[in-house]
C-alpha positions as CSV (number, residue, x, y, z in Angstrom):
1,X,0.0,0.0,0.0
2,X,2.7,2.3,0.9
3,X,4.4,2.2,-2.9
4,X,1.2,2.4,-4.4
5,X,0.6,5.9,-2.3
6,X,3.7,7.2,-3.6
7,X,2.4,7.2,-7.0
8,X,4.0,7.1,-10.2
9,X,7.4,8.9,-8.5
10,X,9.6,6.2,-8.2
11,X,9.3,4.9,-11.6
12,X,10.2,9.3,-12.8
13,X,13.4,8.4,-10.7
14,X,14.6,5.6,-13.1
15,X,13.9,8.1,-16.2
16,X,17.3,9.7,-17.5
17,X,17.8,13.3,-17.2
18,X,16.6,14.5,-20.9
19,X,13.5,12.6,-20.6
20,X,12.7,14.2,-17.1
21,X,13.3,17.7,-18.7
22,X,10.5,16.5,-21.3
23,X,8.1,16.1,-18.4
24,X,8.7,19.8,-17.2
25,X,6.3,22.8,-18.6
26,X,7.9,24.9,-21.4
27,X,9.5,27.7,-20.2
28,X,8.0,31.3,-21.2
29,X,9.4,32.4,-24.5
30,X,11.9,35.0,-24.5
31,X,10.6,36.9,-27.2
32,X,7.5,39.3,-26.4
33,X,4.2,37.9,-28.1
34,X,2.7,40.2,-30.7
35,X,-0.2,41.8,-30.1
36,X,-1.2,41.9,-33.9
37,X,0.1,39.4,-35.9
38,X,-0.6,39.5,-40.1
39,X,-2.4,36.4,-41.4
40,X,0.2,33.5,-43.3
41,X,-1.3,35.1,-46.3
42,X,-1.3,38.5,-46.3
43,X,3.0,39.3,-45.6
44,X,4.1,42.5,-44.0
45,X,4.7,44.5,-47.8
46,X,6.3,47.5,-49.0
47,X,3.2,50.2,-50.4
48,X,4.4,53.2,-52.6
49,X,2.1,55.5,-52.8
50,X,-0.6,54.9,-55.6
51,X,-0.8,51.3,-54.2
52,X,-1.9,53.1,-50.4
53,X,-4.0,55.0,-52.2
54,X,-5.9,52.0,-53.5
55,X,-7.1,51.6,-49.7
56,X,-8.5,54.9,-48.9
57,X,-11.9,53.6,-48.0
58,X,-13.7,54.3,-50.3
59,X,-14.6,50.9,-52.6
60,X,-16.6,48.6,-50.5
61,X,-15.1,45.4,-49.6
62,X,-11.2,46.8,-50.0
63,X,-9.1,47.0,-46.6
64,X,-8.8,50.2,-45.3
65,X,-5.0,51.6,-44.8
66,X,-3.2,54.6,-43.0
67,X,0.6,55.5,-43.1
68,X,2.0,57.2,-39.7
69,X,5.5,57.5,-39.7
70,X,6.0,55.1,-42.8
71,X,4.1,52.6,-41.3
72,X,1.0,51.4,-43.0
73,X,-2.0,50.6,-40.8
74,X,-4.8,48.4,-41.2
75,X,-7.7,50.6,-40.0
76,X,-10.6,48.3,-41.1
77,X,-11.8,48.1,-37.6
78,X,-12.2,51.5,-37.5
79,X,-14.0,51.8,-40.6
80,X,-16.9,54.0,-38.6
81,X,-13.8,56.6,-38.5
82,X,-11.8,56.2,-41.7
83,X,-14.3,55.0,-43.9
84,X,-16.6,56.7,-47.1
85,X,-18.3,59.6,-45.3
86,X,-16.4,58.9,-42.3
87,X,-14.7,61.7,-39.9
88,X,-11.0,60.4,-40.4
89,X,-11.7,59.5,-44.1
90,X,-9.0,62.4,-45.5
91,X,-6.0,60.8,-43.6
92,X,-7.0,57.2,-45.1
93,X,-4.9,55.9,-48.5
94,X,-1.9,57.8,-47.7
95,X,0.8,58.7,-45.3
96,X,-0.4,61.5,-42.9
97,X,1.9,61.9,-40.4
98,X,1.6,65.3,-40.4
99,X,-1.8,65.8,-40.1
100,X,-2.2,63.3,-37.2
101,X,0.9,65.4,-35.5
102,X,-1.1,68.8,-36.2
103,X,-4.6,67.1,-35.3
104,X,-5.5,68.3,-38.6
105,X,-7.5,67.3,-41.9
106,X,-6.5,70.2,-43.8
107,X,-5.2,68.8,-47.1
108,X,-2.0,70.7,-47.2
109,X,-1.2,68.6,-43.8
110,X,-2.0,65.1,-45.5
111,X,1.4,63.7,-45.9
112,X,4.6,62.5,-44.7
113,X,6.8,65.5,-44.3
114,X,7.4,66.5,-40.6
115,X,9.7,69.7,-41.0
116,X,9.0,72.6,-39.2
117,X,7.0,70.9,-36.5
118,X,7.1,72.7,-33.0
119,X,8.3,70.0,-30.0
120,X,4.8,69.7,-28.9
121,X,3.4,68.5,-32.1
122,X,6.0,66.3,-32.2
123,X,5.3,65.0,-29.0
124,X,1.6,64.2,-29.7
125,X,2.9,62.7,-33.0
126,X,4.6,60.2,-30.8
127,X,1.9,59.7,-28.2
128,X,-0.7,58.7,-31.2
129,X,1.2,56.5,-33.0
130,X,2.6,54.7,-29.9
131,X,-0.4,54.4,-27.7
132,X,-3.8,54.7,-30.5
133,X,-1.9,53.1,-33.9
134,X,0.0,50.7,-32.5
135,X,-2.0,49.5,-30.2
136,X,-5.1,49.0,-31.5
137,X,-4.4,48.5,-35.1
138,X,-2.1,45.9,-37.3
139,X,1.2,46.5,-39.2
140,X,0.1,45.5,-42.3
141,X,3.6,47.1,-44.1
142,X,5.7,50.1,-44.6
143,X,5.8,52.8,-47.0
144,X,8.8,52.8,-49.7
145,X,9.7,56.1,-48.5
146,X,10.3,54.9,-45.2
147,X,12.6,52.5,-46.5
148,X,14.0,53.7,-49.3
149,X,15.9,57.1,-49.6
150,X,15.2,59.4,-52.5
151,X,17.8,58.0,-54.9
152,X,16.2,54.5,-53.9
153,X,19.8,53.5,-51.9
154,X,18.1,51.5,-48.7
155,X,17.6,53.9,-45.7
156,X,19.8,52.4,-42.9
157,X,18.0,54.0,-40.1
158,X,15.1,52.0,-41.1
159,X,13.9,49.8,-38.1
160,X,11.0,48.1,-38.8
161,X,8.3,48.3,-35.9
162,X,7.0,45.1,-34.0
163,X,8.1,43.1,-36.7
164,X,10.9,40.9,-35.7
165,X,9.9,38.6,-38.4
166,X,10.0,41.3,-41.4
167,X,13.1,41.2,-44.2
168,X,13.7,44.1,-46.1
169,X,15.1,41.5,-48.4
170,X,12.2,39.5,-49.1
171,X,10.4,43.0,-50.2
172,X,12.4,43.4,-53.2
C-alpha cells in the first residue's frame, strides 16, 4: 500500500535526465508575443504610394489603410472613422503623419513630411502612433519612402516596428 501511495514517483526516478526535462512545462518564450500578428497570407509588404492609395476607404469590400510615420495601418476596424463619409476618411490611403501630428484634416497637412514641427506636435505625433496606432491597429507594411531614400539606396535607419519577423530583403 505504501508504494502504491507514492504514485508514479519512483518509476520518474529511473527516467534519464533529458527525458525528465521533457516532463517539465515549457518555459515562457523569450521573445514578447505580438499583439497583432498579419495572417500567413497577407506578408508585411512595402506600399508606394498609388498602391496606399488604392485603400483609402472608399470601394466597399477593400481594406482600409493609413501611413503614420511610414508605417501602413490596417484601420478596417475602424472603418466608422476612416471609412466613405467617415470623420478620419482624409487621412486614409496615404501617409499622414503630419496631419495626425497637427490634429488636422486640412489637405495641405495630408502627408509625410514633418519639417518645421514645434516639439509639442511632435510629441503628440509620438503619443498617437505609440499608444492609438499601435496598439489598437495591425502593421500591415511600410511605406517605400520609409525604406527607401530618394535615390532608392536602402535607408539604414530603417527599423522596422513590432516586426521581428519582417526582411527588407524579401520585399524586393
Amino acid at each position: 500500500a505504501g508504494a502504491a501511495a507514492r504514485g508514479p514517483l519512483p518509476c520518474l526516478a529511473l527516467l534519464p535526465l533529458p527525458c525528465l526535462l521533457l516532463l517539465l512545462p515549457p518555459a515562457a518564450s523569450a521573445e514578447p508575443e505580438l499583439r497583432f500578428r498579419p495572417p500567413a497570407e497577407a506578408p508585411v509588404r512595402l506600399f508606394t504610394e498609388p498602391e496606399l492609395a488604392r485603400y483609402d476607404g472608399h470601394q466597399e469590400g477593400q481594406p482600409i489603410y493609413l501611413a503614420v510615420k511610414g508605417v501602413v495601418f490596417d484601420v478596417t476596424s475602424g472603418k466608422e472613422f476612416y471609412g466613405k463619409g467617415a470623420p478620419y476618411n482624409a487621412l486614409a490611403g496615404k501617409d499622414s503623419t503630419r496631419g495626425v501630428a497637427k490634429m488636422s484634416l486640412d489637405p495641405a497637412d495630408l502627408t509625410h513630411d514633418t519639417t518645421g514641427l514645434t516639439e509639442e506636435e511632435l510629441k503628440s505625433l509620438d503619443d498617437i502612433f505609440n499608444n492609438v496606432y499601435k496598439a489598437k491597429y495591425p502593421i500591415v507594411g511600410y511605406t517605400s519612402r520609409r525604406i527607401l531614400n530618394e535615390d532608392g539606396s536602402p535607408n539604414l535607419d530603417f527599423k522596422p516596428e513590432d516586426q521581428p519577423h519582417f526582411s527588407i530583403k524579401d520585399e524586393f
